[in-house]
Backbone bond lengths (Angstrom), bond angles and torsions (degrees), N, CA, C in turn:
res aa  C-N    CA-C-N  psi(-1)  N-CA   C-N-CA  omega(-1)  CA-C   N-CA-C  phi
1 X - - - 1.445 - - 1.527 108.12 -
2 X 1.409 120.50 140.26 1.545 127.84 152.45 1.112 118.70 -117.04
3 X 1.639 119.39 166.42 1.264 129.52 -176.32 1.776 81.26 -109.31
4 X 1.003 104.68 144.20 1.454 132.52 146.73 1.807 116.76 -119.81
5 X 0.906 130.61 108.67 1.472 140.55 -171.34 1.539 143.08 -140.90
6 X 1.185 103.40 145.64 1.288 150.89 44.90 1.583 105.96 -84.60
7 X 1.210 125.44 143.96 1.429 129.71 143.62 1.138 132.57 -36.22
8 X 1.418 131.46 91.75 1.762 131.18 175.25 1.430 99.91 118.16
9 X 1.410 124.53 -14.19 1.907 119.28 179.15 1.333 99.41 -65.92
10 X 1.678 97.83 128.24 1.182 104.28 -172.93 1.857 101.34 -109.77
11 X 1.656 119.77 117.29 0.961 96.47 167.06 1.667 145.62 -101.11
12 X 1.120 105.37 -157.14 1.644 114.14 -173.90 1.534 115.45 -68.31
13 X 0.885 102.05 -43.00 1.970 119.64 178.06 1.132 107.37 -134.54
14 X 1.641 127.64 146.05 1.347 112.47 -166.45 1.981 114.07 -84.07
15 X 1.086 147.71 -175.18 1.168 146.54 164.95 1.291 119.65 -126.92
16 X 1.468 115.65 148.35 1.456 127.19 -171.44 1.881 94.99 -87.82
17 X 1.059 98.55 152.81 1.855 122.11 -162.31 1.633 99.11 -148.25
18 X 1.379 122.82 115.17 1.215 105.62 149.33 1.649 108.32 -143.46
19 X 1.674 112.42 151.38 1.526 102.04 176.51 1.138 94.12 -140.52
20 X 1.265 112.49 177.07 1.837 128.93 -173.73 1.766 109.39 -82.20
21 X 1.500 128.35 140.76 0.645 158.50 177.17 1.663 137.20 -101.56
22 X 1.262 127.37 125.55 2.044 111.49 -161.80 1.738 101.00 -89.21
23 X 1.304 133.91 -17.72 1.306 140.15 -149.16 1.730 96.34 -71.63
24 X 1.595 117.55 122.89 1.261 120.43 171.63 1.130 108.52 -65.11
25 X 1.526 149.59 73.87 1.790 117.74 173.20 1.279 121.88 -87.55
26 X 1.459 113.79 38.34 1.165 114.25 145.81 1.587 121.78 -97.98
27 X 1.410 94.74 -6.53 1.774 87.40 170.17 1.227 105.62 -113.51
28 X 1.576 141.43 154.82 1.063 150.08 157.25 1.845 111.65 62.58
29 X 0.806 119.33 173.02 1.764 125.95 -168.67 1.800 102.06 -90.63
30 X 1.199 109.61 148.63 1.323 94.73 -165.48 1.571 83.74 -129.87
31 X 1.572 107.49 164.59 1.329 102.55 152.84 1.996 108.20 -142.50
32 X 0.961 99.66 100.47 1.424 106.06 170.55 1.644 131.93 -85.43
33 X 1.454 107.23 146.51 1.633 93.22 -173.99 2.122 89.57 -135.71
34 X 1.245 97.79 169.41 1.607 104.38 -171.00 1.822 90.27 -106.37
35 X 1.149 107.15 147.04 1.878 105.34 173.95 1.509 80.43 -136.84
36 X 1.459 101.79 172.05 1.307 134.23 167.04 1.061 126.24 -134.51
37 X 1.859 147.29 152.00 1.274 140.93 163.68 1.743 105.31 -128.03
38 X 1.199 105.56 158.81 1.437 96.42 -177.75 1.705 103.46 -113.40
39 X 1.317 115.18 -3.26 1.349 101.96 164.45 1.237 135.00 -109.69
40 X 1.484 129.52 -162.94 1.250 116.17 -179.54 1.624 106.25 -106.10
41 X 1.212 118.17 178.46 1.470 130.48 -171.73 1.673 98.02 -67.36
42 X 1.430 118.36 136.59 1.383 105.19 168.74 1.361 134.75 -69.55
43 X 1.673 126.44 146.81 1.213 122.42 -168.38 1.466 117.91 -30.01
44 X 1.502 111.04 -34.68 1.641 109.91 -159.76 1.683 103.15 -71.90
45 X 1.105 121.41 -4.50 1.577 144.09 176.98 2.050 97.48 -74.36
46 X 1.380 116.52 -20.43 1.616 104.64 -139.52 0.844 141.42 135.04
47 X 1.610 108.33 -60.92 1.399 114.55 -147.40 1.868 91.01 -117.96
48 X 1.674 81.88 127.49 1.798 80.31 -172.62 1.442 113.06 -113.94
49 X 1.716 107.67 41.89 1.522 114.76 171.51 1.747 109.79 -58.60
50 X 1.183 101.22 145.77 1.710 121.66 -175.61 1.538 99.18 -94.59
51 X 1.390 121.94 155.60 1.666 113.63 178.81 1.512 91.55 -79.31
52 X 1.396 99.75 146.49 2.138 104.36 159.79 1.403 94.87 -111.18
53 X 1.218 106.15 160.84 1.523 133.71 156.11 1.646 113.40 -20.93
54 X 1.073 130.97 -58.16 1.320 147.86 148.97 1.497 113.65 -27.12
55 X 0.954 116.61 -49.01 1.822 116.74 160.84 1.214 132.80 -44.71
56 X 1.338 114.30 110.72 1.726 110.09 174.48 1.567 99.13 -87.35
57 X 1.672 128.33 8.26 1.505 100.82 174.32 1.506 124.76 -85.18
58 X 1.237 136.27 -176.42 1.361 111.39 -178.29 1.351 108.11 -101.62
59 X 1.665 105.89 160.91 1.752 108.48 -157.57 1.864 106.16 -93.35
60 X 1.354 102.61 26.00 1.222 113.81 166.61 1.882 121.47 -76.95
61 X 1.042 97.85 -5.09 1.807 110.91 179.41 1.303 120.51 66.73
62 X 1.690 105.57 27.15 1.282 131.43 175.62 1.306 114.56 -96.82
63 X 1.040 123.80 111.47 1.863 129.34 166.25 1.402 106.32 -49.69
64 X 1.659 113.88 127.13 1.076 133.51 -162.36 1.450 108.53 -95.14
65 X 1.042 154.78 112.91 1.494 176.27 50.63 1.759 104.82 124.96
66 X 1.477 141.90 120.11 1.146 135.44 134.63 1.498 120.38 -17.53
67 X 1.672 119.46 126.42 1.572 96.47 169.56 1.341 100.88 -160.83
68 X 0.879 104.83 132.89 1.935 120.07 -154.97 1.456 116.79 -84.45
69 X 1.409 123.56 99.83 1.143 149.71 -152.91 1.624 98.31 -75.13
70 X 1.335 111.04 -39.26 1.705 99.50 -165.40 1.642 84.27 173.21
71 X 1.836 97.96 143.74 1.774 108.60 162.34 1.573 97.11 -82.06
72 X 1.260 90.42 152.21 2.050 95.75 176.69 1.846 95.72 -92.93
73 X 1.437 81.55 140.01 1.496 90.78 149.31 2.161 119.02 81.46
74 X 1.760 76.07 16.95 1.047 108.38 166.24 1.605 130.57 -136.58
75 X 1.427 114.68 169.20 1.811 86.99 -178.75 1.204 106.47 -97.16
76 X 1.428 124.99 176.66 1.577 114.21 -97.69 2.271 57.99 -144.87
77 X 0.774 117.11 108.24 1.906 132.27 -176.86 1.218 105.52 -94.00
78 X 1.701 119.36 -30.60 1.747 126.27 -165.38 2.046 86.85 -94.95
79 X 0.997 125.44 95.01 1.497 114.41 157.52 1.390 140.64 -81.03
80 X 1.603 100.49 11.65 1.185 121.97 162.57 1.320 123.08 -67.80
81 X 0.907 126.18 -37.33 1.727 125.46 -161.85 1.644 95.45 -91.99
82 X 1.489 103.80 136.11 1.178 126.79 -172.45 2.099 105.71 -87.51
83 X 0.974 95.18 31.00 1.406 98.71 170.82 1.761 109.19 -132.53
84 X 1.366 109.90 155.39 1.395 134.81 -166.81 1.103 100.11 -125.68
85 X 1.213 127.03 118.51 1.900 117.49 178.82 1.756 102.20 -141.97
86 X 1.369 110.32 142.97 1.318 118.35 168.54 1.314 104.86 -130.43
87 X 1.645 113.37 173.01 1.075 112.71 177.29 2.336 115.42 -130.98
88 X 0.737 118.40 165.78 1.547 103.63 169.69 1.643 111.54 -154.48
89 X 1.056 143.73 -166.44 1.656 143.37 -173.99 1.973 91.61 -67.80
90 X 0.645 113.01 -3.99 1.495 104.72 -169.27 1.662 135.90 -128.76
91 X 1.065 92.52 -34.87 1.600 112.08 -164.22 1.568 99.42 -151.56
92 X 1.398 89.03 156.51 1.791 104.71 168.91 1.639 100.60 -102.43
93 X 1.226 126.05 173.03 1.377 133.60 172.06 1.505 94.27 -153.96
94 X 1.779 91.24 129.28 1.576 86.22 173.72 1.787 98.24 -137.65
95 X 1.210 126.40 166.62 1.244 135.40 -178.65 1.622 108.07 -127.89
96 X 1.327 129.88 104.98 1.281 139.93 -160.98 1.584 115.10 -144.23
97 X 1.663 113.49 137.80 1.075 115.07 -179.66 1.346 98.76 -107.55
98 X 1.379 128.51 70.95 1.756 115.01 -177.88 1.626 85.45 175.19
99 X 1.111 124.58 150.39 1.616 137.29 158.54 1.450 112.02 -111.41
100 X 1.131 100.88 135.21 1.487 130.69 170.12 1.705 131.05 -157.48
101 X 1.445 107.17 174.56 1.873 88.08 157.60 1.419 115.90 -89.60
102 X 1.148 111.92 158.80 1.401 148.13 -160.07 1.348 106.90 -130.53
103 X 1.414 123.80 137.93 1.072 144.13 -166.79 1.404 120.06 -146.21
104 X 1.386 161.72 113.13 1.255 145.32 141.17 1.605 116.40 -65.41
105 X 1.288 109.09 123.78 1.473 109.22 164.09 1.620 137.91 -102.33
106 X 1.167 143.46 119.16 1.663 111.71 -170.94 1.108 109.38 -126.80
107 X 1.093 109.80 173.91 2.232 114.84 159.28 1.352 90.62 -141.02
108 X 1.470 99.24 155.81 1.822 112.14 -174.57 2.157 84.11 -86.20
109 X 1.526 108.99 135.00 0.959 128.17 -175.58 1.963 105.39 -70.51
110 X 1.143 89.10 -66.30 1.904 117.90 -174.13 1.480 71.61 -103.86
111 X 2.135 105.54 151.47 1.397 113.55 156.47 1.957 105.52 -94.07
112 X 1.142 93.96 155.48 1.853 109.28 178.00 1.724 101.61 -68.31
113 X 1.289 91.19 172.62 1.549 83.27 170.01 1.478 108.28 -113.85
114 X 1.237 145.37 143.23 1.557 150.54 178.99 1.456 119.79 -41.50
């Protein structure tokens, strides 16, 4: 997971983002998808950020919902979502006009063999 932040700033031109990733795809078939959240972890986590104005989460002090932007590494059918994401042995790369956290998720599709 990354923070990109504030949560919900939406910007002017979009920006390239990329971070490292644990998924072997060199072993076994993978299937990965990109999610997003727009808030932050709740205080009882730590972190005792207040919502700003800039927040699309709600100011109820409720963590705002996982929601899956796109599977990687496939073509991309939803052309709505203002994100571009690839994937490679290492890192995700994504191109986004909005900050939030970011997440890769996977399950091995086919299992590898030992």
């Amino acid at each position: 997971m990354v923070l990109a932040g504030p949560p919900g700033l939406r910007l002017r031109k979009p920006a390239a983002l990329a971070f490292p990733h644990c998924a072997d795809l060199r072993r076994g078939a993978w299937e990965l998808a990109l999610y997003h959240c727009d808030s932050f972890p709740s205080s009882s986590s730590g972190n005792t950020h207040k919502s700003s104005s800039t927040d699309r989460s709600a100011d109820n002090g409720e963590e705002s919902p996982w929601v899956k932007l796109v599977t990687l590494g496939r073509e991309q059918q939803d052309h709505s979502s203002s994100v571009l994401a690839s994937i490679d042995l290492q890192s995700c790369h994504l191109l986004t006009d909005f900050f939030t956290r970011f997440c890769v998720v996977g399950q091995v599709e086919k299992p590898f063999d030992l």
